[in-house]
NUTI-645738 format. One record per residue (C-alpha): residue number from 1; residue in three letters; x negated, y negated, z. Coordinates in Angstrom, 1 decimal, always signed. Layout:
% NUTI-645738
    nr   rest        X        Y        Z
   NUM    ala        X        Y        Z
...
***
This chain:
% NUTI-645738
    nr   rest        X        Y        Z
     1    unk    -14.7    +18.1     -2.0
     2    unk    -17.8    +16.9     -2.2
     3    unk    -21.6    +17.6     -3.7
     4    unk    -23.6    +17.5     -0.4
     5    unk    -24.0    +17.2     +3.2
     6    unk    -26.3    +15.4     +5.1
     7    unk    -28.9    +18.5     +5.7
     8    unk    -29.0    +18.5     +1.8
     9    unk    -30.0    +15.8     +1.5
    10    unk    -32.7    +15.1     +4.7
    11    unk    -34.1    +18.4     +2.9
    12    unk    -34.4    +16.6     -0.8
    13    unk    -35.9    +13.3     +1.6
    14    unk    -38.4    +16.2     +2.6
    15    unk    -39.1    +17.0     -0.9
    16    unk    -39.4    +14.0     -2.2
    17    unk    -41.8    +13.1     +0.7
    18    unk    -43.9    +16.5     +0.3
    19    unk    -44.4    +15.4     -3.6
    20    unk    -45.3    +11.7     -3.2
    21    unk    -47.8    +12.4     -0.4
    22    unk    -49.3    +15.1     -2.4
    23    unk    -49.8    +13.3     -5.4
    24    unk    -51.0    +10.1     -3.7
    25    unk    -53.3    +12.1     -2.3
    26    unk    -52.3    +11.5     +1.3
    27    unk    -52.0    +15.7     +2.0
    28    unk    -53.9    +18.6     +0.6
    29    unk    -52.0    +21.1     -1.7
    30    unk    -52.3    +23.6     +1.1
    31    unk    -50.5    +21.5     +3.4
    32    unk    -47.9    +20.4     +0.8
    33    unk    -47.6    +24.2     -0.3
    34    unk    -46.7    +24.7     +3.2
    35    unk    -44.6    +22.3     +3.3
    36    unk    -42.9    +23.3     +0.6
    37    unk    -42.5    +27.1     +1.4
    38    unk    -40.7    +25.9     +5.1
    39    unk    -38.2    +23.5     +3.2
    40    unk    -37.4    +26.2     +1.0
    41    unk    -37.1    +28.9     +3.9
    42    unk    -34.9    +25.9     +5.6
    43    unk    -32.6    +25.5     +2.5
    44    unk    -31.9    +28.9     +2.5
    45    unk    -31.0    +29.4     +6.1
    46    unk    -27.7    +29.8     +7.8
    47    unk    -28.5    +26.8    +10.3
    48    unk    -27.7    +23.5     +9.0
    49    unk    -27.8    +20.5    +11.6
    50    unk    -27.5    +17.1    +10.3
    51    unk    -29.6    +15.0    +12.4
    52    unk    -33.1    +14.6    +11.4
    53    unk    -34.4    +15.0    +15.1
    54    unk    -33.1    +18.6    +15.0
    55    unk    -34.4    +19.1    +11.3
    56    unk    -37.6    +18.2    +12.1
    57    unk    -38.4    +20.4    +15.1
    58    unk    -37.5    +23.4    +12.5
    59    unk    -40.3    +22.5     +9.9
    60    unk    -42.6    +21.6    +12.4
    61    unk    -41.9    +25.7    +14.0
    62    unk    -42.4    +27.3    +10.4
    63    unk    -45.6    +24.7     +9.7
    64    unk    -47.5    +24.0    +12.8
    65    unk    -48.4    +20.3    +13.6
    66    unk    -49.8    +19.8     +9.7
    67    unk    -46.1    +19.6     +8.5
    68    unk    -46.2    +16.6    +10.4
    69    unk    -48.9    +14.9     +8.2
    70    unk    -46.0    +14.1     +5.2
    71    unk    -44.0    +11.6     +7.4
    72    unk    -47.0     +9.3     +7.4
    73    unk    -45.3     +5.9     +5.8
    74    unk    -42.2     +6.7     +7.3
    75    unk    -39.3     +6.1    +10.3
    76    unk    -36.5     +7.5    +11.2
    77    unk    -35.2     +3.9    +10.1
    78    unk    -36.0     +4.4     +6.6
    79    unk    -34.9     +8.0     +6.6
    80    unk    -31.5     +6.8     +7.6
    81    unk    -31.1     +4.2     +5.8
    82    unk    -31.8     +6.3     +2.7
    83    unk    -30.0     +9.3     +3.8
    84    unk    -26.8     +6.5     +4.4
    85    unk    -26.9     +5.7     +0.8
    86    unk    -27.3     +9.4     -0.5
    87    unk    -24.3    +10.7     +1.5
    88    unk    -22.3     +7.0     +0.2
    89    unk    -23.4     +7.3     -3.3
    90    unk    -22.0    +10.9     -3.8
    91    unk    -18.4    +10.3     -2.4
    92    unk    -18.2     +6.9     -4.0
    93    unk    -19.0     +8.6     -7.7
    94    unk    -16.1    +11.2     -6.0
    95    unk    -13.9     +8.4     -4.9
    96    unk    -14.6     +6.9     -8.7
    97    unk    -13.7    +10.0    -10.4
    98    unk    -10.3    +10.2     -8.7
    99    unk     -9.6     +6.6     -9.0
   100    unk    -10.2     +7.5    -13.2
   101    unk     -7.4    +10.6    -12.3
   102    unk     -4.8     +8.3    -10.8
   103    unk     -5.1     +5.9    -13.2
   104    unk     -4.8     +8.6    -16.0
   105    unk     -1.8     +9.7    -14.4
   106    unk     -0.3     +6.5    -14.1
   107    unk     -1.0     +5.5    -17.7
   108    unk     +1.1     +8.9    -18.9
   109    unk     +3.8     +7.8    -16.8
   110    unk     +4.5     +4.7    -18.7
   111    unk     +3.7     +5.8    -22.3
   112    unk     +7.0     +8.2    -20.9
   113    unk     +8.9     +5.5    -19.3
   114    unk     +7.7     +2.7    -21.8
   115    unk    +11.7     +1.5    -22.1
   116    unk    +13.0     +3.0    -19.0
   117    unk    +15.0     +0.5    -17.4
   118    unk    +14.5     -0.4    -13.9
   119    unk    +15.1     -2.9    -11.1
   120    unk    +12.3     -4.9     -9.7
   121    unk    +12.1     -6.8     -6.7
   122    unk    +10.7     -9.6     -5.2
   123    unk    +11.3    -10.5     -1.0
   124    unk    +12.9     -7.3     -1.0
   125    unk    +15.5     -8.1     -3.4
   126    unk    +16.4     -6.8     -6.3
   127    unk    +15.2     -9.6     -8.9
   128    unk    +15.4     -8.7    -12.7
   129    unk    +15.4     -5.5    -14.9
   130    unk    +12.3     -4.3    -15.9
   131    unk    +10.3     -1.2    -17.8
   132    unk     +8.8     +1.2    -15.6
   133    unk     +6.3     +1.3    -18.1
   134    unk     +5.7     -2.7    -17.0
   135    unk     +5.5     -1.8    -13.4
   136    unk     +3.2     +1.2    -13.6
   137    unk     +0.7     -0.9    -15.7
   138    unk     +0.5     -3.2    -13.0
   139    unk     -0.3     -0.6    -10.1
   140    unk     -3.1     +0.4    -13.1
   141    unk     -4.9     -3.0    -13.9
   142    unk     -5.1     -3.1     -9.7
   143    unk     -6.9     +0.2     -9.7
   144    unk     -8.9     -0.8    -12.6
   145    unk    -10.5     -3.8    -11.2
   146    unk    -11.0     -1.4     -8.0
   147    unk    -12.9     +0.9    -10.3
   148    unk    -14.8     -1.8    -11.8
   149    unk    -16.0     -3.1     -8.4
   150    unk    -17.2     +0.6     -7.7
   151    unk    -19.6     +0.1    -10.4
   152    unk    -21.1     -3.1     -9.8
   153    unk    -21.1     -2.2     -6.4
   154    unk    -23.3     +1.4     -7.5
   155    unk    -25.7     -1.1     -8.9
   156    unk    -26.5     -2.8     -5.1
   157    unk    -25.9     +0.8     -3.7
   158    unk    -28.4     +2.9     -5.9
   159    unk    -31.9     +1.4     -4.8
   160    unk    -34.2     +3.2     -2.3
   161    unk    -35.2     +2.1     +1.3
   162    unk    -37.3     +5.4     +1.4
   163    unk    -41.3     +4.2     +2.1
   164    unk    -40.1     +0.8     +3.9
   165    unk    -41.3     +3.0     +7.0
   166    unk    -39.4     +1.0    +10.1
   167    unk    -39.4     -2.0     +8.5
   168    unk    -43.0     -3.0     +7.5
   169    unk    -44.3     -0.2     +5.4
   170    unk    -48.1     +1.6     +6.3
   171    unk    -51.5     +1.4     +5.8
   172    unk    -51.0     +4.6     +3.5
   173    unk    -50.7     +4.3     -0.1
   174    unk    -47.1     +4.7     -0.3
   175    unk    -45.2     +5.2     -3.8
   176    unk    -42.1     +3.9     -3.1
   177    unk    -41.3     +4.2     -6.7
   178    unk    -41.8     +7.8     -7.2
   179    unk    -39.6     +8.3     -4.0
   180    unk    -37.1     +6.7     -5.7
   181    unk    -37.3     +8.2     -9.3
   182    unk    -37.8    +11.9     -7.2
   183    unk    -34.2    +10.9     -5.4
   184    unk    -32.3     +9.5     -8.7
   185    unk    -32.2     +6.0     -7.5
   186    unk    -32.7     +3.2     -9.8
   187    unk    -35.7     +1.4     -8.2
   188    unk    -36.2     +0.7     -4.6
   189    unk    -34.9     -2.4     -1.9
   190    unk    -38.3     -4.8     -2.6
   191    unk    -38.8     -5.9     +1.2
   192    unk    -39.0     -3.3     +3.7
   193    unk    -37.6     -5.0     +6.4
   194    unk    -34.5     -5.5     +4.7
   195    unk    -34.2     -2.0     +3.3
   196    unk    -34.6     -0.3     +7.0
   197    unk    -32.7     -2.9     +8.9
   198    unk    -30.7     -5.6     +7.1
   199    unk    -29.2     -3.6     +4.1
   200    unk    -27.3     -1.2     +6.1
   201    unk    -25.2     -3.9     +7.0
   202    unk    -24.1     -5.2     +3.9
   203    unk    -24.4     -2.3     +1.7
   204    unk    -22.4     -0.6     +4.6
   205    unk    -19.6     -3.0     +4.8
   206    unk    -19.0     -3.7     +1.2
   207    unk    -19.0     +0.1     +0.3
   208    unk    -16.0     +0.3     +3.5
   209    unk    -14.4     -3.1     +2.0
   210    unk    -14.1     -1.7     -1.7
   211    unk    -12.3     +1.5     -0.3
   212    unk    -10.4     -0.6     +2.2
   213    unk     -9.4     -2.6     -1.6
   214    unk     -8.4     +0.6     -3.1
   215    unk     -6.4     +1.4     -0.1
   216    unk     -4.2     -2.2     +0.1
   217    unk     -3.5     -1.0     -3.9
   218    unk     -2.0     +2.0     -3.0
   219    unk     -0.5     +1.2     +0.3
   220    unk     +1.7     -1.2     -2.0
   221    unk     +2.7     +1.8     -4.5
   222    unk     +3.2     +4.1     -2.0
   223    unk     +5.5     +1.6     -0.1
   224    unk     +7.6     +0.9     -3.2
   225    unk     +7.9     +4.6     -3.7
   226    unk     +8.8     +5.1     -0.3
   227    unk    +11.8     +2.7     -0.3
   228    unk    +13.4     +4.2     -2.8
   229    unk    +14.7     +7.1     +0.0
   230    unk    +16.8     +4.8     +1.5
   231    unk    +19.2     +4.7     -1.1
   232    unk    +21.9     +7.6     -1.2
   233    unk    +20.8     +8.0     -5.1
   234    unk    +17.6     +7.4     -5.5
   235    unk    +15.6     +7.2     -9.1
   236    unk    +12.5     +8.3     -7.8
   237    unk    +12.3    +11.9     -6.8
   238    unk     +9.7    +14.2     -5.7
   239    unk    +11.2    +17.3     -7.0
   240    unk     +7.9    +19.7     -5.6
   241    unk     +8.8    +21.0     -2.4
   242    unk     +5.3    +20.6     -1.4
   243    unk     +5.5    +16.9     -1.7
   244    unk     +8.7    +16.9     +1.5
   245    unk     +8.7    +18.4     +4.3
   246    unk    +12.4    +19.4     +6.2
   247    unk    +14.4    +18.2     +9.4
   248    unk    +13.7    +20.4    +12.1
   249    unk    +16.8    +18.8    +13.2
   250    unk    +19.5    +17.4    +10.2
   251    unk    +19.3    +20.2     +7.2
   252    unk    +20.3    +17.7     +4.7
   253    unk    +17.2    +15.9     +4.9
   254    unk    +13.9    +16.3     +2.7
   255    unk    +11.6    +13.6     +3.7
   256    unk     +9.0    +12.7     +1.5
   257    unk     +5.9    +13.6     +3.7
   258    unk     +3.3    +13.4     +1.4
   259    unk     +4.4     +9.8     +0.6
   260    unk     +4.0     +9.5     +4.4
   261    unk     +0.3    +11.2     +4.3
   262    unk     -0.8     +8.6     +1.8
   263    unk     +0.7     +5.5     +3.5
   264    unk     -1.2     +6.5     +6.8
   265    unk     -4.5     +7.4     +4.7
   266    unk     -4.4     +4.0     +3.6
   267    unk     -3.6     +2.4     +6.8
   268    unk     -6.3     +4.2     +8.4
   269    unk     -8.9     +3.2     +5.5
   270    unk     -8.2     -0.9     +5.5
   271    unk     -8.6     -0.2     +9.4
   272    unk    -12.2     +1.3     +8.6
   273    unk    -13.0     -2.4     +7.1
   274    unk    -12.6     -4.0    +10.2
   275    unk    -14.0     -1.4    +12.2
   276    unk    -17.2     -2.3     +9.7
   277    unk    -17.4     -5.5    +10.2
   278    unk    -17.5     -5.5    +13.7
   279    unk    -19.7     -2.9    +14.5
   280    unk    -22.1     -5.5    +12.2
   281    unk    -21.0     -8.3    +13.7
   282    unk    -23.1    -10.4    +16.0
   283    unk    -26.3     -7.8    +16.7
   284    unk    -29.9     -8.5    +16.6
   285    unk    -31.3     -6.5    +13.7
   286    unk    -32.9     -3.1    +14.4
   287    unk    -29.9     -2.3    +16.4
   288    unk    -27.9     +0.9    +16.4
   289    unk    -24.5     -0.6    +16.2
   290    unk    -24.2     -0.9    +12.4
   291    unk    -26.5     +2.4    +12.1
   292    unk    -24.2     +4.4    +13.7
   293    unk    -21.2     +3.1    +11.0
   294    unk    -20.1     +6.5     +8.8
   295    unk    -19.6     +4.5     +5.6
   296    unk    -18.9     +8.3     +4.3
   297    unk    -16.3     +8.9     +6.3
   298    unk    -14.7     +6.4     +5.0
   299    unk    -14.7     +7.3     +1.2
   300    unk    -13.8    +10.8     +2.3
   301    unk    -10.8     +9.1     +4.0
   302    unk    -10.0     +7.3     +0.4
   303    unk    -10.8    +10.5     -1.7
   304    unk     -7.8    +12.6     +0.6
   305    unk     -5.5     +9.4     -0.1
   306    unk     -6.3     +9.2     -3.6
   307    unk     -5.6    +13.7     -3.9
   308    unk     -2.6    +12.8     -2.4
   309    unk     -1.3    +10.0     -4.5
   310    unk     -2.4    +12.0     -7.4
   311    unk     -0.1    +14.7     -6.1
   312    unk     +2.7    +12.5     -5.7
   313    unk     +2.1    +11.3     -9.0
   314    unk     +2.2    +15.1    -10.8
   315    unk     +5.4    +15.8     -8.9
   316    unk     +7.4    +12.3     -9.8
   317    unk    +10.7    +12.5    -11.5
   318    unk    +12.4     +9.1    -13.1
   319    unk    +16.2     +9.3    -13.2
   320    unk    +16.8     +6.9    -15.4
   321    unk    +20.5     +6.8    -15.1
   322    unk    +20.2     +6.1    -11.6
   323    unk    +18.0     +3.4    -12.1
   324    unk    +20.2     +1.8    -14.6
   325    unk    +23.4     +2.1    -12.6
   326    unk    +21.3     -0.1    -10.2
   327    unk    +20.1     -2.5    -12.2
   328    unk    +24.0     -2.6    -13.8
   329    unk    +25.6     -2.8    -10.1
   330    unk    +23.5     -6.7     -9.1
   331    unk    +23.2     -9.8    -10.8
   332    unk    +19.7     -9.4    -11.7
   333    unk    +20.3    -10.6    -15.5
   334    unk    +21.7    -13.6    -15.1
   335    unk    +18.5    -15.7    -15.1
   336    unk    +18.7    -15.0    -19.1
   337    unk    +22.3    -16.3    -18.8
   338    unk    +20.4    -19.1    -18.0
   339    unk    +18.0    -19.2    -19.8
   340    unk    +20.3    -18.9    -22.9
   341    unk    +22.5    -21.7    -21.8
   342    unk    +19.4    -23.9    -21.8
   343    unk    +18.5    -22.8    -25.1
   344    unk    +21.4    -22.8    -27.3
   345    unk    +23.8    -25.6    -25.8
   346    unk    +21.0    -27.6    -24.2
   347    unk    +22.2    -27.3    -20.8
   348    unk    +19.1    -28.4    -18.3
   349    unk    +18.3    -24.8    -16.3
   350    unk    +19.0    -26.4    -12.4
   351    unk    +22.3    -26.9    -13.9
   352    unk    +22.3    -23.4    -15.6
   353    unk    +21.1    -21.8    -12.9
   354    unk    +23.5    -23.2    -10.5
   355    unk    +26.8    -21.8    -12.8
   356    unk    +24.9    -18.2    -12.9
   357    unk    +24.5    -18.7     -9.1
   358    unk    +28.3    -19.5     -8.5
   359    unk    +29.6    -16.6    -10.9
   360    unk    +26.8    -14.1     -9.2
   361    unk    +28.8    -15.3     -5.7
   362    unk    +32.1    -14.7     -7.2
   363    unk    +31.6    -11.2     -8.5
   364    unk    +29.8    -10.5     -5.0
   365    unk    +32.7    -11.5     -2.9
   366    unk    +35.9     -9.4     -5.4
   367    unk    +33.0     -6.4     -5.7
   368    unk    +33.2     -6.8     -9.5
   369    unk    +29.6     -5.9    -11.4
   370    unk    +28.5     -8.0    -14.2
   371    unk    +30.6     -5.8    -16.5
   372    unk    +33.9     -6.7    -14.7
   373    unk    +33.6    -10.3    -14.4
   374    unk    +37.1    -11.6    -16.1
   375    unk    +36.2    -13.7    -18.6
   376    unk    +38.7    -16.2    -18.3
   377    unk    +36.8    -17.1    -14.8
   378    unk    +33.8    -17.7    -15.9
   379    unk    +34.6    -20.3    -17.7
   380    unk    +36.6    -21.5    -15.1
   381    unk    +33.5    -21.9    -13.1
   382    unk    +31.5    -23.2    -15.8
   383    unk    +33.8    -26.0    -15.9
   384    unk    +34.0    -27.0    -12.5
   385    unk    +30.1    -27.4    -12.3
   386    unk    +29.9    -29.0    -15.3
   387    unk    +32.3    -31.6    -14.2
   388    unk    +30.5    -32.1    -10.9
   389    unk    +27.3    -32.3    -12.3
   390    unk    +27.6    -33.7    -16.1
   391    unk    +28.8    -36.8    -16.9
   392    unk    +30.5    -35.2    -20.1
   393    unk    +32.3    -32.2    -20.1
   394    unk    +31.3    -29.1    -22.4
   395    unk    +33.2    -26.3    -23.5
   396    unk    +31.3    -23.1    -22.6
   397    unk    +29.0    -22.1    -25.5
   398    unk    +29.5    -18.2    -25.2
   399    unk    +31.9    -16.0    -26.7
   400    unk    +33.1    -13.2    -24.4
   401    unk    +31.2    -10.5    -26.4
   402    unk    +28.4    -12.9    -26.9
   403    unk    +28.2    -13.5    -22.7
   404    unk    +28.9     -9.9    -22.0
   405    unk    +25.6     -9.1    -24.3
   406    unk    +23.9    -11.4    -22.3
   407    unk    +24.7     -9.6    -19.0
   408    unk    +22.9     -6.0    -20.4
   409    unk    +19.7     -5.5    -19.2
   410    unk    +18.0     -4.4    -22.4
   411    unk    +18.7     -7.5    -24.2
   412    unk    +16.9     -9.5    -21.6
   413    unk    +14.0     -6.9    -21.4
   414    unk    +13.7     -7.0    -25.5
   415    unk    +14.1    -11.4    -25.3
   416    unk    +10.8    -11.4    -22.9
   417    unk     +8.2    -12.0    -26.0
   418    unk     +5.7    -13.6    -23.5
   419    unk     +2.0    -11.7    -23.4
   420    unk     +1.8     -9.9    -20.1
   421    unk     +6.1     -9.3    -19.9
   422    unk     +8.0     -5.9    -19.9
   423    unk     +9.4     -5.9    -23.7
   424    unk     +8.1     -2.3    -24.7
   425    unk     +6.1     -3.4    -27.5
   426    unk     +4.0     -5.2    -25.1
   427    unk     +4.4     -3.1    -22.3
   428    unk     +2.6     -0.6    -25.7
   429    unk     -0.1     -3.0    -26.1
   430    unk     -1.4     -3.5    -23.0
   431    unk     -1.0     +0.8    -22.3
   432    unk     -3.7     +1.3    -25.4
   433    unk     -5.8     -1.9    -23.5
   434    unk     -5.9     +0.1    -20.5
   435    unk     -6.2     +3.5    -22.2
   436    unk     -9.0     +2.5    -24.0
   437    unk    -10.7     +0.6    -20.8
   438    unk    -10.4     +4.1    -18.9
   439    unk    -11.9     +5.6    -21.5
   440    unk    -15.3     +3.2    -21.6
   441    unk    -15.1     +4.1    -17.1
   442    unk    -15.4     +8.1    -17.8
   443    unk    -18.0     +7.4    -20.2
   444    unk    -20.2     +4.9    -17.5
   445    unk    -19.2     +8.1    -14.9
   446    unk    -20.3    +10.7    -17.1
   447    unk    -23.6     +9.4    -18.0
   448    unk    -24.1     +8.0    -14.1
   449    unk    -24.0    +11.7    -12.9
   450    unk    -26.0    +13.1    -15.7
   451    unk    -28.6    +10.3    -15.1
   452    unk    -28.1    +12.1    -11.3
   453    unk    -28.3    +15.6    -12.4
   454    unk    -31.7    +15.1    -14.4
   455    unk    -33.4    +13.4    -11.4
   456    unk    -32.4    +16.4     -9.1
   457    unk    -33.7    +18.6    -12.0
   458    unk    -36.7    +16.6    -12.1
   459    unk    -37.2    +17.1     -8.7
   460    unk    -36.6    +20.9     -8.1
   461    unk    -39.0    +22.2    -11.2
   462    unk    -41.6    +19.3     -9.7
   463    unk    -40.9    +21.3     -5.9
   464    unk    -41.0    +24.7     -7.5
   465    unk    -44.5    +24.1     -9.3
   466    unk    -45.7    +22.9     -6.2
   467    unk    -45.0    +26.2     -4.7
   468    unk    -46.0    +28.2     -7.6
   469    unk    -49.3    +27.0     -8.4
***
């Protein structure tokens, strides 16, 4: 899943350290050739522990005592703090990547579903047709802001602490820049005692907080999702039969595990911001409290959510009769009855709204949908709360066909003009906005990990004509 482990990348820390010292002058080209030739024997090797302290007793075997002479300038403060933001930087430009794929997959769903009529809800209630297309763009734009924190946030992340030593640099003549440029950072954290102490906190925390973001997005689609199994018919399906799991105990039942999976993925991740927090909270600096914090763990935690979202996603089926036989069965449309009433008799909307009230409570109580209503009782009840609450009486406005049309749920979807509403053509627009928006993120990905790739490239042909001259 992802690029590198942590003995990766203490061995590139040793690389870049062999370099720097040897082009500083700080070590003779024998001792950095011997360096060198141990790292390489290292790399190679089955045994790969994680923890510098058991790295470093394995160079110093293969080396002798002068291996030694390239940690001069630095801690195992620094080392951490840089290794922290190596093993972070590769699972957040992971974690970025599959943020790009569920948002791609998102996008396709509503250029399918851009007039697929469906119910919405607000307090749990069913509240007023809608596209799908209009809902899905909304789970998108909260991913893409997400994905656009990442970024800014790769900015803060991407700087070096490597050099800072334990927190006040050395008498040696350090290049903390070439340490950086060898590791593909974009400069280095200016004051030492901030880049081996302080900045783990912050840089920790933020990088836990963004995923923790991400997860409070998905939690809310995977919930919405979810909720659609209670319903005898539902128009969400997960057709794969990898995405349910059966009964072991009622064989009619198919639950939807993987939405499960995700929803506990996310849980787990916003649960890793707080954990952040208060490891950093209220500690002297130069403690091992915040140190200890496995920032990575908790991208990895968001990458598995994200795969499995994105699975879900793949596997989603829309039954769109389903959905409208919902949307048909409520009383969700008659906030355009309305709205109409205000608009072409001049009726104020508390007064609308309280007839569209009363015949919604009318149809509930004799089980009639919308479609049913007799139409010689809605006027009835038009007129009795006109007379209680108009001091001249008005003779309903609406023809029966013209109130019936009122009642279907396309012609409120296709009245909603406003920028930002579900009427497909907007729904449309704001689709090639966000297309076009993903688009200009792969590009910043793409040239992020090629910036990456050339500065590892830099830095093995610099390590291998070390060894070969």
């Amino acid at each position: 899943m992802f690029n590198h482990d942590s003995f990766y990348w203490i061995n590139q820390i040793e690389k870049a350290s062999t370099l720097m010292t040897f082009q500083e002058g700080i070590v003779t080209q024998s001792v950095a050739q011997k360096v060198a030739l141990a790292l390489q024997q290292l790399a190679a090797g089955s045994k790969r522990p994680h923890d510098y302290y058991e790295i470093q007793p394995m160079l110093l075997e293969l080396t002798g005592s002068e291996g030694s002479m390239i940690h001069v300038g630095r801690s195992w403060q620094d080392i951490q703090a840089t290794l922290h933001r190596l093993l972070v930087r590769d699972r957040l430009l992971y974690l970025y990547y599959l943020s790009l794929e569920t948002r791609k997959r998102l996008l396709n769903l509503a250029h399918d579903n851009l007039d697929s009529i469906v119910p919405s809800y607000t307090y749990g209630v069913q509240a007023q047709p809608v596209t799908l297309g209009h809902l899905l763009l909304g789970y998108e734009a909260t991913l893409a802001r997400t994905t656009q924190r990442f970024s800014a946030y790769f900015v803060r992340l991407n700087k070096c602490p490597l050099g800072a030593a334990a927190l006040a640099t050395s008498s040696f003549p350090i290049n903390r820049a070439a340490l950086a440029d060898f590791l593909g950072f974009e400069g280095y954290v200016e004051n030492a005692f901030d880049a081996a102490q302080l900045s783990l906190i912050d840089v920790g925390v933020e990088g836990a907080y963004l995923a923790s973001l991400l997860a409070l997005s998905i939690g809310t689609l995977v919930q919405d999702l979810h909720i659609q199994f209670h319903h005898t018919r539902p128009w969400l399906l997960l057709e794969k039969e990898s995405l349910n799991s059966p009964s072991t105990l009622m064989p009619q039942k198919r639950n939807p595990s993987s939405l499960d999976k995700a929803r506990l993925l996310a849980s787990q991740v916003t649960g890793d911001a707080f954990k952040a927090s208060i490891s950093a909270h209220n500690v002297n600096s130069g403690l091992t409290d915040y140190k200890n914090l496995d920032v990575s763990e908790t991208l990895e935690r968001a990458c598995t959510m994200l795969k499995t979202v994105n699975a879900v996603l793949e596997g989603l089926k829309i039954d769109k009769e389903a959905a409208l036989e919902q949307v048909n069965a409520d009383y969700s449309t008659t906030t355009e009855l309305a709205n109409v009433l205000q608009r072409q008799a001049g009726i104020p909307f508390t007064i609308a709204h309280q007839f569209a009230s009363k015949l919604a409570q009318y149809g509930r109580l004799h089980k009639l949908p919308p479609a049913q209503l007799p139409f010689d009782k809605v006027v009835e009840i038009f007129d009795a709360v006109i007379t209680e609450t108009m001091p001249n009486k008005i003779t309903f406005p609406l023809s029966k066909e013209t109130f019936f049309s009122h009642l279907e749920p396309s012609n409120m979807i296709n009245n909603h003009l406003a920028l930002g509403g579900t009427n497909p053509a907007e729904v449309q627009r704001i689709l090639n906005k966000a297309t076009e928006q993903l688009s200009q993120h792969e590009t910043w990905l793409y040239h992020t990990q090629e910036n990456l790739k050339k500065a590892d490239e830099r830095l093995t042909d610099m390590f291998n004509n070390l060894i070969k001259t």
